[in-house]
VOTORMAR-193919 format. One record per residue (C-alpha): x, y, z. Coordinates in steps of 0.2 Angstrom, whole numbers, plus 5000, padded with zeros to 4 digits. Layout:
// residues N
XYZ...
END
This chain:
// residues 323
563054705026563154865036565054915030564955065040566255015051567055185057565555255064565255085076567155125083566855285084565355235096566455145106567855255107566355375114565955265124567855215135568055415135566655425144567155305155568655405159568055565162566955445178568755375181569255545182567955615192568155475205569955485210570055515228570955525244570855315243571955335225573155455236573355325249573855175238575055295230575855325246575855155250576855095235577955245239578055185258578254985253579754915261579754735251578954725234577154825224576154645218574754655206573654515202572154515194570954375186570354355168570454525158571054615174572654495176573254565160573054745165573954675182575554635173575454795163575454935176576654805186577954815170577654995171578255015189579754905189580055015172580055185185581255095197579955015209580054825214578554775205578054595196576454525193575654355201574154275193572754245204572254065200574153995199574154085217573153905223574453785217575953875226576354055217575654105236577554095239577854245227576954355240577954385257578054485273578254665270577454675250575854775246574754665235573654765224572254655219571154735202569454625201567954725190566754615203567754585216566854415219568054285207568254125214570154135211570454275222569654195237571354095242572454255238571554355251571354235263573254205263573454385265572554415277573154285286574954375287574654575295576254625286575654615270574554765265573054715253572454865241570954805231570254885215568454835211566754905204565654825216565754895235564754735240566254605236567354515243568754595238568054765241567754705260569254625263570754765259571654885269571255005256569855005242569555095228567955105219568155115202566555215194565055115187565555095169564455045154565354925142565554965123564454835110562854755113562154695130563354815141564454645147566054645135567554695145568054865136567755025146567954965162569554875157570355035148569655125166570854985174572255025163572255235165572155215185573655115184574555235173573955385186574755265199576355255190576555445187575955485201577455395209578455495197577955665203578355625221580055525218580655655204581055505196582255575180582555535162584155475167583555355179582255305168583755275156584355145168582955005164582655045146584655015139584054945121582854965109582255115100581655205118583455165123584455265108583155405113583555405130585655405127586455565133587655675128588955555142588655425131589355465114590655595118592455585115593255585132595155585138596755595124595155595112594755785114595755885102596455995114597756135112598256285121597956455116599856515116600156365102600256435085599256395072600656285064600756175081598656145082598456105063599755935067598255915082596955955070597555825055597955685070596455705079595155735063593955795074593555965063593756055078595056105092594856155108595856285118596356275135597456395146598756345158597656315170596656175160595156295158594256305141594656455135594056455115593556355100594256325083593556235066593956175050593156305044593856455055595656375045595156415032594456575032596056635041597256555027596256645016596356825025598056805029599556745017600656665032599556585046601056485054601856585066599756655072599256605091597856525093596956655106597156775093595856695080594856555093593156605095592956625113591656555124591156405115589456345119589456195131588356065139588155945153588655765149586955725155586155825142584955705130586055695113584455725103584455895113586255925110585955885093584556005092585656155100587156095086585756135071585056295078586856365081587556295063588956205072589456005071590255985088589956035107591156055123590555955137590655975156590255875171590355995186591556145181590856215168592656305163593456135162593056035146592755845149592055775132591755835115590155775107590155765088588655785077589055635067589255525083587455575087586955515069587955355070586755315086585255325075584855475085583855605076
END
C-alpha cells in the first residue's frame, strides 16, 4: 500500500497552480468587458452553471451580493421547468460551462437570446461550443490538464473557474472603491462581523462621555469620575471643544505630589491633546493604537475633530471578542 500520500497532493497541488499561472496569463480585454458589464448592469448579475461549474456559480454569485452587487445564482437544469422566470429584462446572465456543450444549458440560452435585453456572458474551455457561440461576450478559459489519472476529474479547471470569479469580484471592488464599512453592511454576525465592528459601534455616546470642563476643580470632576466609572475624564472648554484628558491614574499621581488636590483646575493637570479617532475606525485598529500608546480609552470624533462625540473603551473592545 503506497502510504505515501503527501507527495500525490503535492502533485496535484502542482498541478492546479499550474493551471493558474494559464488562468493568469489568459486574462484579457474579454475579462475587462464582463467586468464592466456587471458594473454597468441595470437589473441583476446571474450565474448558472451545470454540474461542478453550478457550484462554483453560486459561489462567485454569494461573493458578489457579499460586495453590494444584486447577484443569486439559477441552476441550469431547474431553468427547464420554470426557474427561466428568475432571469428578466435588463439582468446579465453569466453562464460558466467547462464544454460549453451541456444539454441543460440549451434551453437557458435559447431563452436568452430570445429577449435582446438580457446580456449573456459565457465562460467555457472549448471555443467550438455552444455556449461559446452563442454569448455577447466569451471568455476562453485556458486549456487545462486535470489533477489524477486520465486528465478528466474536474480539479484544475474547476479551481481556474473559482479564481476567475474571485478576479471578477475584486475587480469590481477596485473600480467601485467598495469599503470595509460597506462591506460591513452584509456581513452583521459571525466571527467576520465582530471583526468588521468599528469604533461607532461600541463607543459611549451622549450623557455616557465623562465629560467636564477644564475650569472644574479637581474636587468637582472626581464626583464625574466615581459616577461615570469610566477611569477617564474628558475636558472640554466653553465652547464644547475637547481640550484635554484625565485618568485614574493621573488622580493619583497628583494626590500623591500634592497634599490638597481639591481646590486644583482641571487645565492645570489634564494632559492636553488626547489622541483621537474617527468613529469609523475598525475597533481592532483602535484597540491596536490603545496598546502601543499604554492607554485604556480613546476620544472619538465624527467630522470636527476638536469636538469629542464618543469615548471607546479598551474593555468594550474586549467584551466584543474583538482582539
Amino acid at each position: 500500500m503506497n502510504k505515501n500520500f503527501s507527495s500525490i497532493g503535492k502533485e496535484v497541488i502542482q498541478s492546479e497552480i499550474n493551471a493558474l499561472k494559464k488562468l493568469k496569463k489568459s486574462l484579457n480585454k474579454d475579462f475587462d468587458k464582463i467586468v464592466n458589464l456587471i458594473l454597468k448592469c441595470k437589473g441583476k448579475v446571474i450565474f448558472s452553471g451545470v454540474g461542478k461549474s453550478g457550484i462554483i456559480s453560486k459561489k462567485i454569485a454569494s461573493t458578489l451580493a457579499s460586495l453590494g452587487i444584486p447577484s443569486h445564482y439559477v441552476d441550469a437544469g431547474s431553468c427547464s421547468h420554470g426557474d427561466l422566470g428568475m432571469i428578466s429584462s435588463g439582468d446579465l446572465l453569466i453562464l460558466i460551462s467547462h464544454s460549453g456543450q451541456s444539454i441543460e444549458l440549451k434551453n437557458i440560452i435559447q431563452y436568452v437570446k430570445r429577449n435582446k435585453n438580457i446580456i449573456l456572458a459565457g465562460i467555457t474551455s472549448k471555443k467550438n461550443s455552444l455556449l461559446y457561440k452563442s454569448s455577447n461576450i466569451s471568455f476562453l478559459l485556458p486549456n487545462i490538464v486535470e489533477a489524477g489519472p486520465g486528465n478528466y476529474i474536474p480539479t484544475s479547471s474547476t479551481t481556474a473557474q473559482m479564481c476567475f470569479g474571485d478576479a471578477l469580484a475584486i475587480s469590481t471592488i477596485k473600480q467601485r472603491k467598495f469599503s470595509k464599512l460597506e462591506f460591513k453592511k452584509f456581513h452583521p454576525s459571525g466571527s467576520l462581523g465582530f471583526k468588521l465592528k468599528t469604533v461607532g459601534d461600541l463607543m459611549y455616546q451622549g450623557k455616557s462621555i465623562p465629560f467636564i470642563n477644564e475650569n472644574s476643580s479637581i474636587k468637582e470632576a472626581l464626583k464625574v469620575f466615581n459616577k461615570k466609572n469610566l477611569g477617564v475624564l474628558i475636558a472640554k472648554n466653553n465652547r464644547g471643544n475637547t481640550t484635554g484628558i484625565i485618568s485614574d491614574g493621573d488622580f493619583k499621581r497628583i494626590n500623591y505630589k500634592t497634599e490638597n488636590i481639591n481646590n486644583l483646575i482641571i487645565k492645570k493637570v489634564m494632559k492636553k491633546n488626547p489622541i483621537i479617532v474617527n468613529e469609523n475606525m475598525l475597533a481592532a485598529e483602535a484597540l491596536s493604537v490603545m496598546n502601543n500608546k499604554k492607554i485604556t480609552a480613546l476620544c472619538v470624533f465624527k467630522k470636527n475633530k476638536r469636538k469629542t462625540t464618543g469615548l471607546i473603551h479598551m474593555h468594550s473592545i474586549l467584551n466584543a471578542n474583538i482582539k
